[in-house]
MISELUM-217419 format. One record per residue (C-alpha): x, y, z; residue number from 1. Coordinates in Angstrom, 3 decimals. Example, Ala and Ser with C-alpha at 12.3 -4.5 7.8 and 13.67 -1.06 7.14 Angstrom:
2
rec X=12.300	Y=-4.500	Z=7.800	n=1
rec X=13.670	Y=-1.060	Z=7.140	n=2
END
This chain:
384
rec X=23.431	Y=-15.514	Z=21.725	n=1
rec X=24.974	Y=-14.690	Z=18.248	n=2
rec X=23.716	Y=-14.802	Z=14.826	n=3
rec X=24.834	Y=-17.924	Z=12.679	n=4
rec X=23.136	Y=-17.705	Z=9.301	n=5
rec X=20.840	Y=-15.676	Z=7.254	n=6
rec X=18.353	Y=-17.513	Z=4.535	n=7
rec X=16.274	Y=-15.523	Z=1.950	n=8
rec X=13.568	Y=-17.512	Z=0.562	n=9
rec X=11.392	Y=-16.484	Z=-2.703	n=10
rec X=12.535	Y=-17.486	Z=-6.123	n=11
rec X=10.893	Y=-15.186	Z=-8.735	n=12
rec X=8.158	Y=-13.556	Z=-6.304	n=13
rec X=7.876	Y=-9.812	Z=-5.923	n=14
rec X=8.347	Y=-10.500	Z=-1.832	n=15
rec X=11.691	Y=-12.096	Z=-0.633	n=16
rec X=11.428	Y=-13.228	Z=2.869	n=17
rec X=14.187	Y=-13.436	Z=5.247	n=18
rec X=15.114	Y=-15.725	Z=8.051	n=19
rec X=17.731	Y=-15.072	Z=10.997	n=20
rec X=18.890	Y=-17.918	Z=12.564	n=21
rec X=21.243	Y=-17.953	Z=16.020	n=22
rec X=23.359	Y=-20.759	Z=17.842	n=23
rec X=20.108	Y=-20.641	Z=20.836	n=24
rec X=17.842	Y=-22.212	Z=18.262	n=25
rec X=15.763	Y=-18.823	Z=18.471	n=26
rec X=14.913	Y=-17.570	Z=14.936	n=27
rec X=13.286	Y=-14.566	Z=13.177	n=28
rec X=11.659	Y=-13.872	Z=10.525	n=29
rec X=11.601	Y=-10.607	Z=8.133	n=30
rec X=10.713	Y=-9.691	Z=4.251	n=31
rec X=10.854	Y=-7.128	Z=2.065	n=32
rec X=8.977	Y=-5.730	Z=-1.390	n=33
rec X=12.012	Y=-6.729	Z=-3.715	n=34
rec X=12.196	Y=-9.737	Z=-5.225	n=35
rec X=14.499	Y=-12.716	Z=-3.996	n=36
rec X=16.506	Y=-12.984	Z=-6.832	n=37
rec X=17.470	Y=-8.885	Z=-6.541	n=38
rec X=17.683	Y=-9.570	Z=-2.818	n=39
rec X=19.620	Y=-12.478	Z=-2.312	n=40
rec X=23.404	Y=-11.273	Z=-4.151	n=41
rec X=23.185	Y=-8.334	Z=-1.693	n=42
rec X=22.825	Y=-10.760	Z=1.620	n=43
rec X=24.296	Y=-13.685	Z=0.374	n=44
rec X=26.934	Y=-12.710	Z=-2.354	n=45
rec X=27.978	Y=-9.235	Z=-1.879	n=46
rec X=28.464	Y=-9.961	Z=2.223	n=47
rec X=25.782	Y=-8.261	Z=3.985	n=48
rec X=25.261	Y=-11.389	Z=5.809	n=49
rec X=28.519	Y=-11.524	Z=7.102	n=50
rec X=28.253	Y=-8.126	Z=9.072	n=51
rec X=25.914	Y=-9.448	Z=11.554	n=52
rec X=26.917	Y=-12.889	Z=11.769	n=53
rec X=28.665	Y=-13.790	Z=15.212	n=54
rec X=26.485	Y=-10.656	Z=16.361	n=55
rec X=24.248	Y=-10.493	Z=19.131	n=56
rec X=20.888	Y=-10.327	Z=17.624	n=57
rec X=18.944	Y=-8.604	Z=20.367	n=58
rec X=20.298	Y=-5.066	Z=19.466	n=59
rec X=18.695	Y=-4.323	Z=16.134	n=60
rec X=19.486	Y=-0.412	Z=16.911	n=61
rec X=23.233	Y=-0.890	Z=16.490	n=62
rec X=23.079	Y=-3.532	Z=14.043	n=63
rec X=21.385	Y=-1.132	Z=11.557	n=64
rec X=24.138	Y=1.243	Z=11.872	n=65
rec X=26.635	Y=-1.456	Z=11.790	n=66
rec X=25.275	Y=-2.791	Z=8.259	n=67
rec X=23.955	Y=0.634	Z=6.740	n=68
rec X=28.076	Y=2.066	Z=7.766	n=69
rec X=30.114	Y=-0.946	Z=6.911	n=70
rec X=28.374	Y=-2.324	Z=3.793	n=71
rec X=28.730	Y=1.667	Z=2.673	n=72
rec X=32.239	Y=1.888	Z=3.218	n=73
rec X=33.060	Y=-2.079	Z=1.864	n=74
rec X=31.205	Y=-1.014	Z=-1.621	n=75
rec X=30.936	Y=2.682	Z=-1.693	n=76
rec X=27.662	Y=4.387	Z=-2.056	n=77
rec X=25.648	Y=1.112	Z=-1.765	n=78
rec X=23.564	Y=2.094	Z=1.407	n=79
rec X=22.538	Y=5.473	Z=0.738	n=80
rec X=19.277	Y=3.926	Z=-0.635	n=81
rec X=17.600	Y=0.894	Z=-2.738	n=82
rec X=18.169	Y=-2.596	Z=-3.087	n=83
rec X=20.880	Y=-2.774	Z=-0.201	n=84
rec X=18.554	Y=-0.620	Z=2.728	n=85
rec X=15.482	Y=-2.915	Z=1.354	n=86
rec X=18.076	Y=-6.116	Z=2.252	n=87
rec X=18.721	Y=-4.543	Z=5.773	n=88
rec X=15.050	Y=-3.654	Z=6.173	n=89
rec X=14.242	Y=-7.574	Z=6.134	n=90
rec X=17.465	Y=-8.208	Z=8.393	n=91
rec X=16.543	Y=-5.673	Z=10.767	n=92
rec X=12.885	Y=-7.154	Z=10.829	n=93
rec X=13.904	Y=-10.413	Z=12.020	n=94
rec X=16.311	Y=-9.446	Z=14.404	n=95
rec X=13.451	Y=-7.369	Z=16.253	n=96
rec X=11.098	Y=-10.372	Z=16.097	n=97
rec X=14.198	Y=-12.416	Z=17.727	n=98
rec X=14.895	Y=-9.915	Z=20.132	n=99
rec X=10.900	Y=-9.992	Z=21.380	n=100
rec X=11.086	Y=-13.491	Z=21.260	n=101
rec X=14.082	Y=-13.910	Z=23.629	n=102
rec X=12.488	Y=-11.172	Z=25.942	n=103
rec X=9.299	Y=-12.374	Z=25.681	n=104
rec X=7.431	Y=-9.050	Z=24.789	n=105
rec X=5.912	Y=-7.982	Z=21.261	n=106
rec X=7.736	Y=-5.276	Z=19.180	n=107
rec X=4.925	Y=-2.617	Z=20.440	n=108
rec X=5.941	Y=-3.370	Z=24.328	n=109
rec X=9.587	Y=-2.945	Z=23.131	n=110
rec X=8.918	Y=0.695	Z=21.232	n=111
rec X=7.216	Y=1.717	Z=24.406	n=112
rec X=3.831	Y=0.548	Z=24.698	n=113
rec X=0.348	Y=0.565	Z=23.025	n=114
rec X=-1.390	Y=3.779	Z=22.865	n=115
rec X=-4.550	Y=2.200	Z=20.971	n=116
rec X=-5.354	Y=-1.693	Z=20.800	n=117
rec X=-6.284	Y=-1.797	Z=17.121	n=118
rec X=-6.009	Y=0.154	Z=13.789	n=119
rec X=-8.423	Y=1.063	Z=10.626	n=120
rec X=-7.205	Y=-1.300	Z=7.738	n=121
rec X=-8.052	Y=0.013	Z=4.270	n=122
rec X=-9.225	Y=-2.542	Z=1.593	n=123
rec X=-6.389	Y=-1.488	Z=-1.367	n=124
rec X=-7.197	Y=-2.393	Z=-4.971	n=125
rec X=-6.488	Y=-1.462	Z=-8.333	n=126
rec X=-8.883	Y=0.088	Z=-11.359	n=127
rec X=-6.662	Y=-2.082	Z=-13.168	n=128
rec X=-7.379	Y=-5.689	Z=-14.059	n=129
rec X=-4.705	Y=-8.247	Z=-15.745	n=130
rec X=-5.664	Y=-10.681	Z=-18.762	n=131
rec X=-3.430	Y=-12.874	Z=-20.160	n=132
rec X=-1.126	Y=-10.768	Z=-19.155	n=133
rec X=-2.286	Y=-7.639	Z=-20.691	n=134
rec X=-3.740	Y=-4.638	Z=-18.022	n=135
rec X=-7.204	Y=-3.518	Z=-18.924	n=136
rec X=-9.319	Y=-0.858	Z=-16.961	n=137
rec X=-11.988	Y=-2.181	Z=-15.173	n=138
rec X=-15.380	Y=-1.543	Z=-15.919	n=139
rec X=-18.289	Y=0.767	Z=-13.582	n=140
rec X=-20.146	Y=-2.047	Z=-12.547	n=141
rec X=-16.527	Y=-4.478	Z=-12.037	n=142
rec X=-15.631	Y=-1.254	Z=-9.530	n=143
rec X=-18.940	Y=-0.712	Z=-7.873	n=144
rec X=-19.665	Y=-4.376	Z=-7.069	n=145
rec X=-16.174	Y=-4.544	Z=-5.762	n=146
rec X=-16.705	Y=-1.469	Z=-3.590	n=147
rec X=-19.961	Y=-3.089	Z=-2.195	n=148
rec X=-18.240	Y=-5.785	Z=-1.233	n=149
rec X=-15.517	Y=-4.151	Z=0.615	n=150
rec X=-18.156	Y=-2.315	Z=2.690	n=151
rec X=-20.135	Y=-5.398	Z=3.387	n=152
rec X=-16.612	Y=-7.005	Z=4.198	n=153
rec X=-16.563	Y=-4.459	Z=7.419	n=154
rec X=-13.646	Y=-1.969	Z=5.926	n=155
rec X=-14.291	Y=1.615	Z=6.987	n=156
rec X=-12.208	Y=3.086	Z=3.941	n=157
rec X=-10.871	Y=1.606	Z=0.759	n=158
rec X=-8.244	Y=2.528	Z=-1.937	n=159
rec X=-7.952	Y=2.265	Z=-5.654	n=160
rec X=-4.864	Y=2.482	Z=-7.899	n=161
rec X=-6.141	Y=5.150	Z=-10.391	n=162
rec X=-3.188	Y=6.368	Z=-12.325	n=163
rec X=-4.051	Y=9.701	Z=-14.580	n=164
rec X=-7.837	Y=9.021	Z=-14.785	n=165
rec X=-9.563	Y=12.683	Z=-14.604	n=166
rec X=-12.145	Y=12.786	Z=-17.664	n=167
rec X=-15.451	Y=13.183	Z=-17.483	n=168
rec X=-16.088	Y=9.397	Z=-17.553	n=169
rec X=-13.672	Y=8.798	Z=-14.813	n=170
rec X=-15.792	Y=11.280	Z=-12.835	n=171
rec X=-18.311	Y=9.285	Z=-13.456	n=172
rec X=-17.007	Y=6.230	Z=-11.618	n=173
rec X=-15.890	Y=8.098	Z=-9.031	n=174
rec X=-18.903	Y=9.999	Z=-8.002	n=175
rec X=-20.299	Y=6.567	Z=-8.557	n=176
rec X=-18.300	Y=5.123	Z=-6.175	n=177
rec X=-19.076	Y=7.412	Z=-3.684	n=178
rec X=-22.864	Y=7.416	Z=-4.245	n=179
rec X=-21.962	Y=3.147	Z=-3.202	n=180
rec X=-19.788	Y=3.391	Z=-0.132	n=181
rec X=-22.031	Y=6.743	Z=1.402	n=182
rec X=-20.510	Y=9.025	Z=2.934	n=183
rec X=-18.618	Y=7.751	Z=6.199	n=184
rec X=-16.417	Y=5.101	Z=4.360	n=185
rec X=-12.874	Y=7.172	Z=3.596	n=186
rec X=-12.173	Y=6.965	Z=-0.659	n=187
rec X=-8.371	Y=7.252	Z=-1.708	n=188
rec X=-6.436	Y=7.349	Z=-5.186	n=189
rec X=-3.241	Y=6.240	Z=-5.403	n=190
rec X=-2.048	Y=8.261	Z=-8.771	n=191
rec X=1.674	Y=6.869	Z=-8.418	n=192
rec X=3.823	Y=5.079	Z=-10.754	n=193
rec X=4.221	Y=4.867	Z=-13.918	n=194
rec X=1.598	Y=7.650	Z=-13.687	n=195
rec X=3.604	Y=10.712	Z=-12.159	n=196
rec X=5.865	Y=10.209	Z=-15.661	n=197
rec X=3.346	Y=11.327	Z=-17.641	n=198
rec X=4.516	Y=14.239	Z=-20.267	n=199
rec X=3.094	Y=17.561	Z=-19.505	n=200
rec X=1.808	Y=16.031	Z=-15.738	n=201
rec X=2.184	Y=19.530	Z=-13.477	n=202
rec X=0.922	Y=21.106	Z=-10.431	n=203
rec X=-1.310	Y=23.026	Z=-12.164	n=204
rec X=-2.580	Y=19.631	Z=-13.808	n=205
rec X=-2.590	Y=17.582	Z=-10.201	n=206
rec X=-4.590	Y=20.777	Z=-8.785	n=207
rec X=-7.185	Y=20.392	Z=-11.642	n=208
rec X=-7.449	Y=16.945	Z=-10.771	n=209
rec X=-7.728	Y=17.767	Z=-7.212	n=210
rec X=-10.675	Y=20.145	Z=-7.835	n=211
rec X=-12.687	Y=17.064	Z=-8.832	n=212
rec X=-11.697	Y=14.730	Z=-5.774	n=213
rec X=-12.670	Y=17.842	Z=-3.680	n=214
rec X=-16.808	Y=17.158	Z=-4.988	n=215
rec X=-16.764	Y=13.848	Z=-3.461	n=216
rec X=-14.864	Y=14.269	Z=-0.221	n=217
rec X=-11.655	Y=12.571	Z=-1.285	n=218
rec X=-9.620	Y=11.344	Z=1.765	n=219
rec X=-5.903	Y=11.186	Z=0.124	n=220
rec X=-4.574	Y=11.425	Z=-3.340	n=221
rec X=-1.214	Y=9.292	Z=-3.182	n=222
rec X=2.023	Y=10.125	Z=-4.706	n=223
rec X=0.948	Y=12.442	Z=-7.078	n=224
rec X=4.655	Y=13.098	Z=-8.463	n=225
rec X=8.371	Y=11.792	Z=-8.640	n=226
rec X=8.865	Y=10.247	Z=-5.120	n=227
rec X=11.618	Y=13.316	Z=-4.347	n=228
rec X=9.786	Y=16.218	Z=-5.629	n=229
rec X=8.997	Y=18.187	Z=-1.856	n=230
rec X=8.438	Y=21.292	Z=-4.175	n=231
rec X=5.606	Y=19.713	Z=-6.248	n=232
rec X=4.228	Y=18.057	Z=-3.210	n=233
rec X=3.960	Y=21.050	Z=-0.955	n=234
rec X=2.708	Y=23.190	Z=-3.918	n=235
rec X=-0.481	Y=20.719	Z=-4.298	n=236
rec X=-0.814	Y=20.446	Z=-0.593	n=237
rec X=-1.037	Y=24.092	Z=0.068	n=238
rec X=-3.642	Y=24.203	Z=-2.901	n=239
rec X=-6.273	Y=21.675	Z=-1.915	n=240
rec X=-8.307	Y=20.473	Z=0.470	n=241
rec X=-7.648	Y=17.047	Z=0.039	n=242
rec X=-4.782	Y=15.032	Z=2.436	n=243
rec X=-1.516	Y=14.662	Z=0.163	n=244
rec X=0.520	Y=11.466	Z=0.846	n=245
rec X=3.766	Y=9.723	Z=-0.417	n=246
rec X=7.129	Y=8.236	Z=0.852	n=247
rec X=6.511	Y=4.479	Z=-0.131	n=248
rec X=9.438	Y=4.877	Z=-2.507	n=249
rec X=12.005	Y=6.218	Z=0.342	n=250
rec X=14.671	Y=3.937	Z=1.837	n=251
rec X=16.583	Y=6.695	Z=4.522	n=252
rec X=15.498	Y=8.492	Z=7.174	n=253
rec X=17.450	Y=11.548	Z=5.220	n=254
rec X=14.592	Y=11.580	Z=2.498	n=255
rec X=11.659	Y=11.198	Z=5.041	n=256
rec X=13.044	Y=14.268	Z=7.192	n=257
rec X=13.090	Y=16.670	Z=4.346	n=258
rec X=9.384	Y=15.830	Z=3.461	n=259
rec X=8.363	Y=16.012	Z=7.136	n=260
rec X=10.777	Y=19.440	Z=8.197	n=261
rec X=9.009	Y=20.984	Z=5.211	n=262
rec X=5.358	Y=20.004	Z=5.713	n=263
rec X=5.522	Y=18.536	Z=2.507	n=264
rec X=2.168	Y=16.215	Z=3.020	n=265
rec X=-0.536	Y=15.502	Z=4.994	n=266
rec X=0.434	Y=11.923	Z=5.280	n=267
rec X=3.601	Y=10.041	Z=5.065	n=268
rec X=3.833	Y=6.555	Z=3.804	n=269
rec X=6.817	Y=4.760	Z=4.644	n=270
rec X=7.406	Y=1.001	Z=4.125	n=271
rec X=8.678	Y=-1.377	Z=6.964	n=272
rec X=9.454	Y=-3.740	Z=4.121	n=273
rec X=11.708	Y=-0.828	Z=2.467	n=274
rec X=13.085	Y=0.496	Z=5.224	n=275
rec X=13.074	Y=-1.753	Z=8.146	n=276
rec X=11.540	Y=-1.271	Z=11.646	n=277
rec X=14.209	Y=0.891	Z=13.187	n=278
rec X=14.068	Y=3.672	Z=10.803	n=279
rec X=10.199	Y=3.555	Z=10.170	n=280
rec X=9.759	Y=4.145	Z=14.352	n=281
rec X=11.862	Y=6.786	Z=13.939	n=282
rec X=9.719	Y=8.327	Z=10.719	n=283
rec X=7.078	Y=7.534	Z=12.458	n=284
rec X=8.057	Y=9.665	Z=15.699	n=285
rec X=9.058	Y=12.386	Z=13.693	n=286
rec X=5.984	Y=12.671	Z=11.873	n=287
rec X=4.327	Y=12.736	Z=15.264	n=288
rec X=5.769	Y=15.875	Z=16.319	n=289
rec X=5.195	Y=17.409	Z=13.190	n=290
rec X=1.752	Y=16.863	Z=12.944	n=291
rec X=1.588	Y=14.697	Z=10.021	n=292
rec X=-0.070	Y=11.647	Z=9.731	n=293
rec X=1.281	Y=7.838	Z=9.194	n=294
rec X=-0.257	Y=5.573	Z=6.778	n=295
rec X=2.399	Y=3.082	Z=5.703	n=296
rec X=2.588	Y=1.912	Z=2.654	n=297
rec X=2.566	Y=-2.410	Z=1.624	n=298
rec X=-0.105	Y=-4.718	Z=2.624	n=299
rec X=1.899	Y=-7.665	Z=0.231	n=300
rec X=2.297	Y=-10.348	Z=3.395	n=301
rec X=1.669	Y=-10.653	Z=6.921	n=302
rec X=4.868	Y=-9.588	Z=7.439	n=303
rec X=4.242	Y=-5.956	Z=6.293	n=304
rec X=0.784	Y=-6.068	Z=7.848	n=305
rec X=1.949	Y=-7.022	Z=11.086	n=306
rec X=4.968	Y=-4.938	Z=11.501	n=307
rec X=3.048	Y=-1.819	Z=10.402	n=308
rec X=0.147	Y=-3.010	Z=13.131	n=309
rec X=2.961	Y=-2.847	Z=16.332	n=310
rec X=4.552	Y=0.102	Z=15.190	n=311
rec X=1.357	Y=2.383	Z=14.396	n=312
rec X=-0.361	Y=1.169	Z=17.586	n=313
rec X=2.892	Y=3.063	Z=19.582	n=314
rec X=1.799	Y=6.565	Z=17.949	n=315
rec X=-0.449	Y=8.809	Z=18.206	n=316
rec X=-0.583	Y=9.737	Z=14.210	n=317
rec X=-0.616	Y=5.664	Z=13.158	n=318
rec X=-4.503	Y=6.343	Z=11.224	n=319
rec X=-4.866	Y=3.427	Z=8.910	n=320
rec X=-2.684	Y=0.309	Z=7.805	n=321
rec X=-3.109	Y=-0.882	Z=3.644	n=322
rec X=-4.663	Y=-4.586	Z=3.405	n=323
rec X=-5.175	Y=-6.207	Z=0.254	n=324
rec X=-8.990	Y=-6.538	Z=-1.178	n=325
rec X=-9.004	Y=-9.802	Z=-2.372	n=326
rec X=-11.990	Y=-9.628	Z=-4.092	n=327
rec X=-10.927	Y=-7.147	Z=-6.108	n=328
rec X=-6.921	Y=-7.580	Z=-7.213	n=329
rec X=-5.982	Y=-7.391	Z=-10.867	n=330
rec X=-6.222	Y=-11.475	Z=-10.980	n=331
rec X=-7.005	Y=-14.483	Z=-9.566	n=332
rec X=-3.027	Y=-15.079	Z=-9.984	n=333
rec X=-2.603	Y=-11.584	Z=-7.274	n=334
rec X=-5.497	Y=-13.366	Z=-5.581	n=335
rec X=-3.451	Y=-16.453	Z=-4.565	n=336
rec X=-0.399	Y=-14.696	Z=-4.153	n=337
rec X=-1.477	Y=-12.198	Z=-1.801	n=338
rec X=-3.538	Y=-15.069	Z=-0.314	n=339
rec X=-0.657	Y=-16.938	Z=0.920	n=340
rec X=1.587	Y=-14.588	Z=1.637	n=341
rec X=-1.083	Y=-12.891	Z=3.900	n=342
rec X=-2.524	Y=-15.923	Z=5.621	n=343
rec X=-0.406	Y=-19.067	Z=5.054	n=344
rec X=2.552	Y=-18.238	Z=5.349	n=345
rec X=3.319	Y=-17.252	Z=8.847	n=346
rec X=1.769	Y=-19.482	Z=11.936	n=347
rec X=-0.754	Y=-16.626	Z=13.176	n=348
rec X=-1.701	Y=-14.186	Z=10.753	n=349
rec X=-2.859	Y=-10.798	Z=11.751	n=350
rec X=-6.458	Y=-10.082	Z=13.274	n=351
rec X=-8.865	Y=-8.370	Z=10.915	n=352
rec X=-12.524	Y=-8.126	Z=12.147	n=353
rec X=-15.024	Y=-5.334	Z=11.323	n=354
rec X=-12.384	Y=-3.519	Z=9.432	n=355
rec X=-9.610	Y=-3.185	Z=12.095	n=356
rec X=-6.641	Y=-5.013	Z=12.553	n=357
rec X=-6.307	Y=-6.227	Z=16.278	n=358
rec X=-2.791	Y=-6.328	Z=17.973	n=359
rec X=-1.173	Y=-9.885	Z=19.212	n=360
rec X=0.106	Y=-10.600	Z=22.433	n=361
rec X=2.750	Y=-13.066	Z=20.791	n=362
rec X=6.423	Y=-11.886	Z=21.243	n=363
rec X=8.712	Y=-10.114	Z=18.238	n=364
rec X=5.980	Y=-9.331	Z=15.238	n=365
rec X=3.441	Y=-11.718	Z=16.740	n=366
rec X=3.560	Y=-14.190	Z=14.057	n=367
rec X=5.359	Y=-16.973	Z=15.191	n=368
rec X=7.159	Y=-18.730	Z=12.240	n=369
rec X=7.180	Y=-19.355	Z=8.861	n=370
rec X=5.213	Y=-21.982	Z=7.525	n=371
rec X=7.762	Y=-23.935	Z=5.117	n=372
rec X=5.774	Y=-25.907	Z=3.428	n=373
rec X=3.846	Y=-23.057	Z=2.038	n=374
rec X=7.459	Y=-20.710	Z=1.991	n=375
rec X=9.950	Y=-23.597	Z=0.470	n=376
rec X=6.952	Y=-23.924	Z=-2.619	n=377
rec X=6.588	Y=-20.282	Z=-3.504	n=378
rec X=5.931	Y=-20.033	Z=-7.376	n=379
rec X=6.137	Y=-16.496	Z=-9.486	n=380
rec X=2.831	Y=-15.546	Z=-10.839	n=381
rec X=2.866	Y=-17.374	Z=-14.009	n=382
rec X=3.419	Y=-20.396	Z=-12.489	n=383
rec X=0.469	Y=-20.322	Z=-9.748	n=384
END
């Protein structure tokens, strides 16, 4: 079997998705979280493509290190990171789903075997709303009704995009929020980009602002600084009793390692969608013996979700997987997107009852194909 053509599909949407096609009429099917028209010079243009066609597709292991190597030394320092590792993570994606299609086994029988048959999803959202195209902050009672729902919904925990929002008022909501969900549903802040820019924005400042997540039993604060900064990590870490996560913005296994080989959070968040299935296993296993948790990062498309759900049912430290709430994105437009790309667009969508996500026994990432219909008529957001 060799590889005879790789198709990126997209236009202007934030996701491009990838398909792998061989001479056996077996295909797979990939994505990643940059969009198609940053995506498709690196496959189709620059040549990425054309180091795995005429390969054989069922060894995704070498074919990593064949692309990550050669497209490095064909245009210099072009794989040590970004656009060019997200193009092989949606590569390397579909050749595992064509690998556990030919064999007949899902991608968690090929890493080894379930240890658990289903994992927590959290319900992710943003205090953010979008107008007309203008971001607002959304009000107490917008938040509370939308954190009612997610419990009613079944989802054990839930996450908000919260940016630099410590005041009093923000208190406010959030002991609000807490006083909704009770006590045993898990609350995380994601304080993240453009956020972690802000001027004077510290340790000293994120331990402040960890002192108030503290009163209401916090669960993770999420990339509280520049996605490199160990030091500043570590430093809040060892200062409060709240989990620290990040790593949604690495793309090599050489970042990951020094955040995990100096306990520089609680939780690491890598992206299958940024960094491909092969390296996130290997984050993932390394994070394992270290004793830090794995809660990836990207619940954009069934293809994130479902990737994520084979991999973290192999480990021991895979506690929760990000799903969009989407009764409570920034706007209908999100709504539709995430919609589709979550439900439509592949033949069998992920499992999620009573707030878990339940593993497939379909071969490769369990989700069959692509539905083109929905995938050949993707629109960007202002066009939905």
């Amino acid at each position: 079997m060799k590889i005879t053509e790789v198709r990126i599909y997209g236009n202007r949407y934030p996701v491009a998705f990838v398909e792998v096609f061989t001479d056996e009429g077996i295909t797979g099917i990939g994505a990643t979280g940059t969009q198609c028209n940053l995506i498709s010079p690196v496959i189709s243009d620059a040549g990425l493509d054309r180091i795995v066609i005429g390969e054989n597709p069922c060894e995704p292991r070498r074919l990593w290190t064949k692309m990550f190597i050669e497209w490095q030394a064909l245009r210099g320092r072009g794989a040590e990171g970004g656009l060019a590792v997200n193009a092989m993570a949606a590569i390397d994606m579909a050749l595992w789903d064509i690998t556990g299609k030919v064999l007949d086994l899902p991608l968690y029988k090929m890493l080894g075997g379930e240890t658990k048959k289903q994992v927590m999803a959290y319900a992710s959202s943003s205090a953010f709303k979008t107008v007309k195209g203008e971001s607002f902050l959304k009000s107490l009672d917008e938040i509370i009704d939308e954190c009612r729902k997610s419990v009613d919904m079944g989802f054990k925990a839930i996450k908000y995009g919260w940016g630099n929002r410590f005041g009093e008022m923000d208190e406010n909501i959030i002991a609000s929020m807490r006083e909704c969900v009770g006590k045993d549903v898990r609350l995380m802040f994601d304080f993240g980009c453009p956020a972690y820019w802000t001027s004077g924005w510290n340790v000293k400042s994120a331990i402040r602002a960890a002192r108030i997540l503290e009163k209401y039993d916090v669960y993770f604060l999420e990339e509280p600084f520049i996605p490199c900064d160990t030091k500043s990590h570590k430093a809040l870490k060892e200062n409060t009793s709240i989990n620290i996560a990040s790593g949604e913005s690495l793309t090599t296994i050489y970042e990951f390692m020094r955040f995990i080989e100096e306990s520089a959070v609680d939780i690491i968040q890598p992206d299958a969608c940024q960094i491909g299935i092969t390296k996130f296993f290997e984050v993932a296993c390394l994070a394992e013996k270290a004793g830090i948790l794995c809660i990836p990062h990207s619940p954009w498309s069934a293809l994130a979700v479902g990737t994520h759900l084979n991999i973290l049912a192999t480990v021991r430290n895979g506690e929760m997987i990000e799903y969009p709430a989407f009764h409570a994105l920034s706007s209908e437009v999100h709504n539709k997107y995430y919609h589709l790309t979550n439900h439509r667009i592949v033949q069998h969508p992920p499992l999620l009852k009573d707030g878990f996500l339940h593993l497939s026994s379909l071969p490769g990432l369990g989700l069959g194909q692509f539905d083109h219909e929905i995938l050949d008529n993707l629109y960007s957001y202002d066009e939905i």
